[in-house]
C-alpha positions in Angstrom: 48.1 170.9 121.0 51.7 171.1 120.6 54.3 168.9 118.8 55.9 165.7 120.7 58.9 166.3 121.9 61.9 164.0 120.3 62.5 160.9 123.2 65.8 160.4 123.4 65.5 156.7 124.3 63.3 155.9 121.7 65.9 157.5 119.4 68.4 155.3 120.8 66.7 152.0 121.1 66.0 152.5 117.4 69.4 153.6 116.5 70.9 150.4 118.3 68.5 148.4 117.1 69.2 148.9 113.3 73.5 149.3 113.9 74.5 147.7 117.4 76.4 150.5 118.5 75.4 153.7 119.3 78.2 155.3 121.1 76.5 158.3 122.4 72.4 160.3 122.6 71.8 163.3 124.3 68.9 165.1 124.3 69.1 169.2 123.9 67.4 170.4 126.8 67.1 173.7 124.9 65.5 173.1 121.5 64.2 169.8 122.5 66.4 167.8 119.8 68.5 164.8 120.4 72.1 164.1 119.2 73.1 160.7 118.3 77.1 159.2 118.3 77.8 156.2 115.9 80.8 154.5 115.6 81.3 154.7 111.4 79.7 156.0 108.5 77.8 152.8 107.8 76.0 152.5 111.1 75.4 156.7 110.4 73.3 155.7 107.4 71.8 153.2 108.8 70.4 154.7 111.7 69.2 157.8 109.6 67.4 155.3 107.0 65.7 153.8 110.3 64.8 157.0 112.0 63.3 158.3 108.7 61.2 154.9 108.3 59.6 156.0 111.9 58.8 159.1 110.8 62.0 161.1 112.4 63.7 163.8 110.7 66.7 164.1 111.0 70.2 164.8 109.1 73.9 163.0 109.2 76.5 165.3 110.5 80.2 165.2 110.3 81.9 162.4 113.0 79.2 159.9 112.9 76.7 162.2 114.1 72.8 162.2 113.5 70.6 165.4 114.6 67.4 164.3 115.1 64.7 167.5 115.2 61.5 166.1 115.3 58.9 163.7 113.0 58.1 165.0 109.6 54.7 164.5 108.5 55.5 163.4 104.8 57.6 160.3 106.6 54.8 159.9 109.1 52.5 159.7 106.1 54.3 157.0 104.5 54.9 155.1 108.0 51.5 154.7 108.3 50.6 153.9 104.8 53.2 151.2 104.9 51.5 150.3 108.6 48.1 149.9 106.8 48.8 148.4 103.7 50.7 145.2 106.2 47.3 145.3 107.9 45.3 145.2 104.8 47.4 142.3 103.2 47.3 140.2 106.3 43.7 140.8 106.6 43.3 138.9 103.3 46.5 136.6 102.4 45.8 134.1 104.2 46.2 131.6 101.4 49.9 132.9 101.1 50.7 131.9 104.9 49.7 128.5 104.4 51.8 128.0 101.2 54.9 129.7 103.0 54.4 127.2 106.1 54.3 124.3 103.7 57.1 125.3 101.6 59.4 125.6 105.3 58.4 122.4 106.0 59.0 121.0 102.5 62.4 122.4 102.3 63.5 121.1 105.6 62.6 118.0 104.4 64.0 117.9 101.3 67.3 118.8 102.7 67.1 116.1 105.4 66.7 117.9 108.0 64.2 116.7 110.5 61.9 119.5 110.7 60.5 121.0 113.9 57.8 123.2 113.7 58.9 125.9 116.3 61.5 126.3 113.9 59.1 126.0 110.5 57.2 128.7 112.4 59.9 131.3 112.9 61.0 130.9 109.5 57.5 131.6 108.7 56.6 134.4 111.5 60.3 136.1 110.2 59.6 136.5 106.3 56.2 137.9 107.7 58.1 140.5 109.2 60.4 141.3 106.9 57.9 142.7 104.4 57.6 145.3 103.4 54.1 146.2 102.1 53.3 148.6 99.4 51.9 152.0 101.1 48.1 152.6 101.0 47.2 156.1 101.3 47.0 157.5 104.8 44.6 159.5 106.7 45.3 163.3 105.9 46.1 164.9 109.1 49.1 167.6 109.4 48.4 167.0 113.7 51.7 164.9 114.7 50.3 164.1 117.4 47.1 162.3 115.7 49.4 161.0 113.5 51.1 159.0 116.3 48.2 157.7 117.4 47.1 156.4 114.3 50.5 154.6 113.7 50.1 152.7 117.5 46.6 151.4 116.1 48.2 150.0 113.2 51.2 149.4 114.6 48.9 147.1 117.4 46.9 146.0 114.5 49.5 144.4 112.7 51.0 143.1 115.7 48.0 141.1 116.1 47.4 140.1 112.5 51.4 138.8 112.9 50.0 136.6 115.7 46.9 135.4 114.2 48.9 134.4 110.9 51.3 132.3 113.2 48.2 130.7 114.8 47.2 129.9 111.5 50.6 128.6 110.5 50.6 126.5 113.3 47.2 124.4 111.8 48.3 124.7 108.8 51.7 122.8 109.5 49.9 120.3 111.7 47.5 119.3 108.6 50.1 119.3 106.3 52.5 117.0 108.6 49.3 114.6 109.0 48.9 114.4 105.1 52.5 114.0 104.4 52.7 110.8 107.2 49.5 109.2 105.2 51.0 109.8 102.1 54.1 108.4 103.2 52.4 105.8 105.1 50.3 104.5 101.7 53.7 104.8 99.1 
């Protein structure tokens, strides 16, 4: 089986995604490798560090330019490790949701602000994910290919850990608004 080719929109979308601006991405129709244009050294960095985190490797050139070449199994690895370490923490924190919903809630209120639970529930689903979990060790495979296919199951099974966590959330903040109006109700 051979290698995945480098997709040059994926590149992009991910590129723009972490900068903003991506001012140019070509794909090589000869080696199979796609060329990336920032706008300044900043965004440069910051779309390598991203493309690395999904398993790309790739190098900064001179005038904003990334190369990317293809995935490197080592970053692959880590991706997902990182992918199922998320999955096994969700699977068992669920004690840790509930106290994050209630403390959104809390701090709304202590600041005065009437709080609306749409909004006590992005706060909540957006610390969720921006985690970062600790890596757990990955399947051993050197097949990218495999690889990739492994990191969409994890990727869909944190996904749908994320949404069962909100669900949660969601009871969790109805129960604690229902305790706090008795408890107000009976001071």
């Amino acid at each position: 089986m051979s290698a995945p080719t480098v997709d040059a929109e994926l590149v992009g979308r991910i590129c723009g995604d972490t900068t903003g601006i991506v001012l140019d991405v070509a794909a090589d129709p000869l080696d199979g490798t796609v060329w990336v244009r920032l706008s300044d050294c900043a965004a440069t960095t910051t779309a390598l560090a991203a493309l690395n985190a999904h398993g790309f490797d790739a190098e900064e050139l001179a005038e904003h330019r990334l190369h990317v070449t293809g995935f490197d199994i080592r970053l692959l690895h880590r991706r997902l490790g990182t992918l199922l370490g998320g999955v096994d923490d969700l699977s068992a924190e669920w004690d840790a949701t509930a106290e994050l919903t209630r403390y959104h809630y809390d701090r709304r209120v202590a600041a005065g602000i009437e709080p609306e639970a749409w909004a006590v529930l992005a706060d909540v689903e957006t610390v969720m994910r921006g985690c970062v979990p600790l890596p757990h060790r990955a399947p051993h495979s050197e097949d990218v290919a495999n690889l990739l296919e492994l990191i969409d199951a994890a990727e869909d099974a944190y996904v749908q850990l994320i949404a069962e966590h909100i669900t949660y959330a969601e009871r969790v903040l109805d129960e604690h608004i229902t305790h706090s109006l008795r408890r107000d109700g009976a001071a």
